[in-house]
C-alpha positions in Angstrom: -18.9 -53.9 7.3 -17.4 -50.3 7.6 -15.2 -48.0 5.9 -12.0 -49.5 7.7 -12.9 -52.8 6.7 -13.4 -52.3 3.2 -9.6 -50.2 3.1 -8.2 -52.8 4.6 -9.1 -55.2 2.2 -8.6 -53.2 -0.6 -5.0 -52.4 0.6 -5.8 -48.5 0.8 -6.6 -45.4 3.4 -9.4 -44.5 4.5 -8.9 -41.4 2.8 -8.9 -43.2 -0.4 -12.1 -44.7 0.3 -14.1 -41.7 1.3 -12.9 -40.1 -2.1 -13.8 -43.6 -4.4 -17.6 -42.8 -2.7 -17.7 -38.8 -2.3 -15.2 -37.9 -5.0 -14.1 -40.3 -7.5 -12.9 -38.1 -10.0 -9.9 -37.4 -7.8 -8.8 -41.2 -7.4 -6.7 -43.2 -10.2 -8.7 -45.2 -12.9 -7.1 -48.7 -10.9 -7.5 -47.2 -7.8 -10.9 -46.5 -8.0 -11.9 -49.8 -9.6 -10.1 -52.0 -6.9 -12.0 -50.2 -4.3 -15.3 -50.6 -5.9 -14.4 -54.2 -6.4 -14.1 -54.5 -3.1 -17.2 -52.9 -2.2 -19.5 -54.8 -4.6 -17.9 -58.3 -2.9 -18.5 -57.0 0.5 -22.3 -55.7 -0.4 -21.4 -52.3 0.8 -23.4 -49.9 -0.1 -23.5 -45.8 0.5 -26.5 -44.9 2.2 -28.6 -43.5 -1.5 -32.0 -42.9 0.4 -29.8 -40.0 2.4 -28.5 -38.7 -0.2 -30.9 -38.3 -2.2 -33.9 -37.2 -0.7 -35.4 -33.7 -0.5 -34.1 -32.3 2.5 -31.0 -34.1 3.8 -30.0 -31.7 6.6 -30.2 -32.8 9.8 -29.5 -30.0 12.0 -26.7 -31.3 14.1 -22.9 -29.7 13.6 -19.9 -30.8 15.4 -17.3 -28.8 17.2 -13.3 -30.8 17.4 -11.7 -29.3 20.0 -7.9 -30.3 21.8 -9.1 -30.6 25.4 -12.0 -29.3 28.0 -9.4 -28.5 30.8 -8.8 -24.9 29.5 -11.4 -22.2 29.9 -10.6 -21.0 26.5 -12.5 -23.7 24.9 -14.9 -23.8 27.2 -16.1 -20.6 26.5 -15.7 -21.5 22.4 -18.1 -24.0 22.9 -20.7 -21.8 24.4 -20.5 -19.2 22.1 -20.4 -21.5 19.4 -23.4 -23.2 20.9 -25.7 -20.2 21.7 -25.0 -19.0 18.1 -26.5 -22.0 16.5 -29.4 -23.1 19.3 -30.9 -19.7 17.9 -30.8 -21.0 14.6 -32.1 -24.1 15.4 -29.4 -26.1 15.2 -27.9 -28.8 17.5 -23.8 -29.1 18.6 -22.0 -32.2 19.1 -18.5 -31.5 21.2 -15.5 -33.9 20.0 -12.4 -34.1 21.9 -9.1 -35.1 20.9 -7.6 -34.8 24.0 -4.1 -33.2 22.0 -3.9 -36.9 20.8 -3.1 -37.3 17.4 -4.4 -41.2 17.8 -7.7 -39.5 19.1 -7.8 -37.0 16.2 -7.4 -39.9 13.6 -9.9 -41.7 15.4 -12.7 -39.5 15.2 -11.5 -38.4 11.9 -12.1 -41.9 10.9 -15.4 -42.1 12.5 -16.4 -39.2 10.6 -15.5 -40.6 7.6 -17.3 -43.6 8.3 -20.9 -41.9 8.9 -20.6 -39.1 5.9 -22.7 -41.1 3.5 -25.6 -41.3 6.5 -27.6 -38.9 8.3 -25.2 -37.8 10.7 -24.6 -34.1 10.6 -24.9 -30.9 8.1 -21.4 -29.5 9.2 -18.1 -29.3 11.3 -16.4 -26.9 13.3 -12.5 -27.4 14.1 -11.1 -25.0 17.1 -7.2 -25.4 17.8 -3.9 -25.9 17.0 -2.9 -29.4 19.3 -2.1 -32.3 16.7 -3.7 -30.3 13.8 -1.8 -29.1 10.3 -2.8 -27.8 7.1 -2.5 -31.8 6.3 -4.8 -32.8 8.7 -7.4 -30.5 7.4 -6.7 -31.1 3.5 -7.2 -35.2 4.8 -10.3 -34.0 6.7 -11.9 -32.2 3.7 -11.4 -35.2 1.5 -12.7 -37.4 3.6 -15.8 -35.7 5.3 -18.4 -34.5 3.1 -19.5 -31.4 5.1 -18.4 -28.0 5.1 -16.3 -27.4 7.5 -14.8 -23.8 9.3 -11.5 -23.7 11.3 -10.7 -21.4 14.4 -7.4 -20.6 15.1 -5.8 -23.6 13.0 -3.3 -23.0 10.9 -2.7 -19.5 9.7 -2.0 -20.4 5.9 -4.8 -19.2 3.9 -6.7 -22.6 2.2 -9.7 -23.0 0.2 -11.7 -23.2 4.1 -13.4 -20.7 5.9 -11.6 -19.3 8.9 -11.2 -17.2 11.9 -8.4 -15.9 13.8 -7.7 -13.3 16.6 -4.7 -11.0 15.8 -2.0 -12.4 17.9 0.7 -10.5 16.8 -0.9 -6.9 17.6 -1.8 -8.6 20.9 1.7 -9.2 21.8 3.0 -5.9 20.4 0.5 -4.2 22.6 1.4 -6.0 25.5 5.2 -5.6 25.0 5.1 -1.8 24.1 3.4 -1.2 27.5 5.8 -3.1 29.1 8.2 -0.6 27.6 6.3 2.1 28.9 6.7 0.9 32.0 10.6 0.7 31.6 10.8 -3.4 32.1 13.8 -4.7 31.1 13.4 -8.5 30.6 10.9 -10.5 30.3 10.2 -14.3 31.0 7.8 -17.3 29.5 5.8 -19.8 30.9 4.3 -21.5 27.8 2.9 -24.9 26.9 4.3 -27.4 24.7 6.4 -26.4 21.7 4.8 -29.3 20.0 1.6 -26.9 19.4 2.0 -24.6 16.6 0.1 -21.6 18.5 2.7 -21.8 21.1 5.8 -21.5 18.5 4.2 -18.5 17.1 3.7 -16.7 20.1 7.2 -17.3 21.0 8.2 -15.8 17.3 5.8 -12.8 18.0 7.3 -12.2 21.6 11.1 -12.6 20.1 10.7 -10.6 17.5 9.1 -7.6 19.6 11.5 -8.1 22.4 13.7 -7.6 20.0 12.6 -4.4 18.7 12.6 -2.6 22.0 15.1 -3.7 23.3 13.2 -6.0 26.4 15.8 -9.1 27.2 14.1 -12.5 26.7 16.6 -15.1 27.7 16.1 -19.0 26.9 15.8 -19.8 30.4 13.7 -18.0 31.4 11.5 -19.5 28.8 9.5 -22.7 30.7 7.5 -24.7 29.8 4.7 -26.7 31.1 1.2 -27.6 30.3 -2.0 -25.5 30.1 -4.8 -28.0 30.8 -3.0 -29.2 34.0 -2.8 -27.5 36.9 -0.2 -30.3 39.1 1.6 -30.8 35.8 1.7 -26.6 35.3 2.9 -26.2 39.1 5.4 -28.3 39.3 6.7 -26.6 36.0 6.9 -23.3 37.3 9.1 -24.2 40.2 11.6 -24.0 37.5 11.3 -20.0 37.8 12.6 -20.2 41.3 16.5 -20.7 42.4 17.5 -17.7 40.0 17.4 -14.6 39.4 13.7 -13.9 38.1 13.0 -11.5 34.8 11.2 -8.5 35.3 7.9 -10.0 34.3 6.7 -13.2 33.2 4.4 -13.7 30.2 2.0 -16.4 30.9 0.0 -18.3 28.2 -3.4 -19.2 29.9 -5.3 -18.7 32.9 -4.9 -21.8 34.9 -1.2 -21.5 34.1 -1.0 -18.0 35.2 -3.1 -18.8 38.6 -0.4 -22.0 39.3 2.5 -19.7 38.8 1.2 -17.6 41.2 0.8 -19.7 43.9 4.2 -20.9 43.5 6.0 -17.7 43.4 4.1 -16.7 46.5 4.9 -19.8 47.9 8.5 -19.6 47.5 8.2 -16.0 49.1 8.3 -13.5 46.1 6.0 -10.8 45.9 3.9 -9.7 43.3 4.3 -7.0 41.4 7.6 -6.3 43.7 9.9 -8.8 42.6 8.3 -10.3 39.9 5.0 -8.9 37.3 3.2 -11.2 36.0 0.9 -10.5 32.3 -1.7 -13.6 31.2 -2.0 -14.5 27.3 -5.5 -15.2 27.2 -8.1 -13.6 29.9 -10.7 -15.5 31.5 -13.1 -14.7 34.3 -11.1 -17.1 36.5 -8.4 -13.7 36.0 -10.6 -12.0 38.1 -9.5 -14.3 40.8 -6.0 -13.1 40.9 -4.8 -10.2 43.7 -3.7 -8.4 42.5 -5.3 -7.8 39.5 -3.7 -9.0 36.4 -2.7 -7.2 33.0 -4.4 -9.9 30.4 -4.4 -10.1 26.8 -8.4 -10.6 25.6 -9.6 -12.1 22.6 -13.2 -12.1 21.4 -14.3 -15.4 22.2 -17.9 -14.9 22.0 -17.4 -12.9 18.5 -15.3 -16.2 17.3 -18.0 -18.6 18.1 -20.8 -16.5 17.0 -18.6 -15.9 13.4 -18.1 -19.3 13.1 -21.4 -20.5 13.2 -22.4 -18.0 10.8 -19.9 -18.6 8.5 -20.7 -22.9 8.7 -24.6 -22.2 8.5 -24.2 -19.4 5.4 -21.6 -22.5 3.8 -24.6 -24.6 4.1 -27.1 -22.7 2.6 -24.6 -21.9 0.0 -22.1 -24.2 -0.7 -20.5 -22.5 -3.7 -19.4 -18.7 -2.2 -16.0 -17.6 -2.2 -14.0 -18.7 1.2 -13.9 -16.0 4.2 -10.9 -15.7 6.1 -11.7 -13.5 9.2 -8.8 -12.1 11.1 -10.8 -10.5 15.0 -9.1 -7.6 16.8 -7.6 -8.4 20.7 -7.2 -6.0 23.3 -5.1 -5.3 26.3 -6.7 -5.0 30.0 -4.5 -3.1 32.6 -4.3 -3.9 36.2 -2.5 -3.7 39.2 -0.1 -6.8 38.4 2.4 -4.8 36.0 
């Protein structure tokens, strides 16, 4: 018998059953008692001995992220790992795979193990397939503190951390500027992912501002944890007339467009510049050289472990929401 089992028969969420064991106070008087009802014929029972003994923690944290096909994460996980390895902890990666089926799954899982030994906290990095509703269903149902990276940019009662996007962008498009570029292009992943739509706002509205054309179709795109999927996207750039410089989200999507540009016979920085969202050392792999955005992923990872561990220790300290600085590398591509 599991937490599924006994909502189902009780003709409720899981949801509502994690809060009739962690948090009854916040379910209705019938509510509560039909659940409990159900529990008592079932014999299910919360695991009491874990709850209640000295020293519940168990040293493990988990990480949720959308995928491990994009460098970015990758990286996330290390720093987030290093960071908490010194302090003795243990991480446990969970991917969603950008499924929202996945998502519910684990969340679900979760749920199931919070009134066990299971872990003393959760990390959740990443926009794909999560809201500010996934996370208020996540912190009802899990009994853990939990600290979001780059989630949703609404301030809620949850730690968080966040790079500054939008002076990234306007760094990025005021050197453009500088360098007297007229229009600029966008090969993006899906517009189903919130980070993606505010990018897109950011680049609009500073486009806009000095005067840099960004036409709809020049805006593509594709996906950034696929490389054929990515490629075969950016052949969409070719046929007509190409901006001044395209904008590229990722890494592996800036490395695909590349090799189909070159491919086609355009030359870069002649015909076409080219400026990556989010560096990697795969960046340094690119002739020439390309102009990349950089966030501080090692300073997000090490910030969010030490803002979940100091939740821990503490469970009753005011929320931190920690916005991090980016920066803008130059090179030889625009």
């Amino acid at each position: 018998m599991n937490i599924r089992k006994i909502a189902q028969l009780a003709g409720v969420s899981v949801t509502t059953v994690s809060r009739t064991m962690n948090h009854p106070e916040l379910v209705n008087d019938k509510t509560r008692e039909i659940v409990q009802r159900v529990m008592q014929e079932q014999g299910y029972k919360s695991n009491q001995f874990a709850k209640n003994i000295m020293n519940p923690k168990t040293k493990n944290i988990g990480i949720i992220v959308p995928t491990l096909n994009n460098t970015y994460f990758v990286e996330l996980i290390d720093s987030c790992r290093m960071y908490l390895q010194n302090k003795g902890y243990m991480l446990n990666v969970l991917c969603t795979s950008k499924s929202k089926e996945v998502q519910d799954w684990i969340l679900d899982f979760l749920a199931d193990k919070s009134d066990q030994f299971f872990m003393d906290g959760l990390i959740i990095a990443g926009s794909a397939a999560v809201s500010k509703e996934t996370i208020e269903r996540m912190k009802s149902m899990i009994s853990v503190p939990i600290v979001v990276i780059e989630v949703v940019r609404e301030k809620m009662d949850i730690d968080s951390i966040y790079t500054d996007d939008f002076s990234g962008i306007r760094l990025m498009v005021n050197h453009l500027k500088e360098q007297h570029i007229k229009s600029l292009g966008v090969f993006s992943p899906s517009m189903e992912f919130s980070h993606t739509k505010r990018i897109i706002k950011y680049l609009k509205q500073t486009t806009e501002e000095l005067g840099i054309d960004m036409r709809k179709e020049h805006i593509i795109e594709a996906d950034n944890t696929s490389v054929p999927i990515s490629t075969k996207r950016a052949e969409q750039f070719l046929g007509k007339p190409l901006p001044d410089v395209i904008f590229s989200f990722s890494d592996m999507m800036t490395l695909a467009l590349i090799k189909v540009l070159r491919s086609a016979g355009v030359r870069i920085p002649e015909d076409v510049q080219i400026v990556c969202g989010d560096y990697s050392e795969y960046c340094e792999l690119a002739q020439p050289g390309l102009t990349c955005i950089i966030k501080p992923i090692e300073e997000m990872g090490r910030q969010a472990g030490n803002l979940l561990i100091k939740r821990i220790e503490e469970p009753n300290r005011a929320h931190e929401h920690i916005i991090l600085p980016v920066s803008l590398s130059i090179r030889e591509a625009v």
